[in-house]
N, C-alpha and C positions, 0 to 999 in steps of 0.2 A: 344365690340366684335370685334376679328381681321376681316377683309377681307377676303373671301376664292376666289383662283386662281385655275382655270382649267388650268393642261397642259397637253397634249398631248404626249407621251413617243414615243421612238421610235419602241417600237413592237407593238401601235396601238389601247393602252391601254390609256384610260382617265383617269388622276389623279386629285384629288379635295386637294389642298394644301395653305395653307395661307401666302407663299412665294412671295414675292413682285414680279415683274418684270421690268422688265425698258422698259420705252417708248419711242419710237420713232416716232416722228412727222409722223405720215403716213396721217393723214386726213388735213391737215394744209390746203393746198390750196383746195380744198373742199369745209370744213367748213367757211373760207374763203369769196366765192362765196356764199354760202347759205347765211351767216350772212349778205351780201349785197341784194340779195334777197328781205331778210327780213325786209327791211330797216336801216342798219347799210350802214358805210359810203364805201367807194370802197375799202381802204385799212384799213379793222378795226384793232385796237391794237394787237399784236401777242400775250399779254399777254389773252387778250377774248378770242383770238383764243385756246392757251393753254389749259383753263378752259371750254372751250367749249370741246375740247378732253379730257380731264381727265374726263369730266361728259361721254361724249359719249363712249370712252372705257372701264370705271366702270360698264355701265348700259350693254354692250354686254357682258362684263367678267360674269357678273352678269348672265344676262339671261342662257348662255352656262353652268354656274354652275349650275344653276336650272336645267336645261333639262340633263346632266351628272346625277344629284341626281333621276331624274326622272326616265332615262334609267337601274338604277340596277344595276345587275350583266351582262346584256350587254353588256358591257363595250364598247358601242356603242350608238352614238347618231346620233338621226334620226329625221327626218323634225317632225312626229309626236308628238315626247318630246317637240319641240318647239310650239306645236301647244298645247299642253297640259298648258303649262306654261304659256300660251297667253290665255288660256281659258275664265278667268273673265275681259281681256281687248278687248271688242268685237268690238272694233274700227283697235286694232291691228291687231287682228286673221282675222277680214276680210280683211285687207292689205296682208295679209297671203297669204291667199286663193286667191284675185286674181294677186296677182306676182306667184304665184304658177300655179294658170290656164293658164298665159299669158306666162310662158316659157313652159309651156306644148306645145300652136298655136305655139309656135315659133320652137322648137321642130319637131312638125308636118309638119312646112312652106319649115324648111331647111332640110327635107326628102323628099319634095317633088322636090324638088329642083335638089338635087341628083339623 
């Protein structure tokens, strides 16, 4: 079974297509840092690093497909779809929920502020 890609059109409309796209190193120094974190060495192999991006941007193309498929005739996607697709991962959803509450205070904090 091919891959299916979400892209984003310019009148605002989500498309689900199985068209590759080309990647470009954006999480590199990141993943990076995390992967020493985690106990890898300070400057781990760029080829890790790589593989470590191609899994991590797979699994976001991915999710964003799913919540797309969710949203409909919508043709809009919204925190909700992602919370739908996160349903049966109750470890995730609750990651969810509280980055979701915590920009909420933050929200609140920098209103008050103003």
């Amino acid at each position: 079974m091919d891959p299916l890609f979400l892209l984003l059109r310019m009148d605002g409309q989500v498309e689900v297509t199985n068209k590759q796209f080309q990647r470009h190193k954006q999480f590199t120094r990141e993943l990076s840092m995390m992967m020493y974190g985690f106990g890898d060495s300070m400057s781990p192999l760029p080829e890790s690093v790589d593989v470590l991006e191609d899994i991590l941007v797979d699994y976001i193309n991915n999710m964003c497909v799913q919540a797309a498929k969710v949203s409909g005739r919508r043709g809009k996607v919204v925190v909700d779809d992602f919370k739908f697709v996160l349903r049966k991962d109750t470890k995730k959803l609750a990651r969810v929920e509280e980055l979701l509450a915590m920009n909420k205070e933050i929200e609140v904090a920098r209103a008050m502020i103003q």
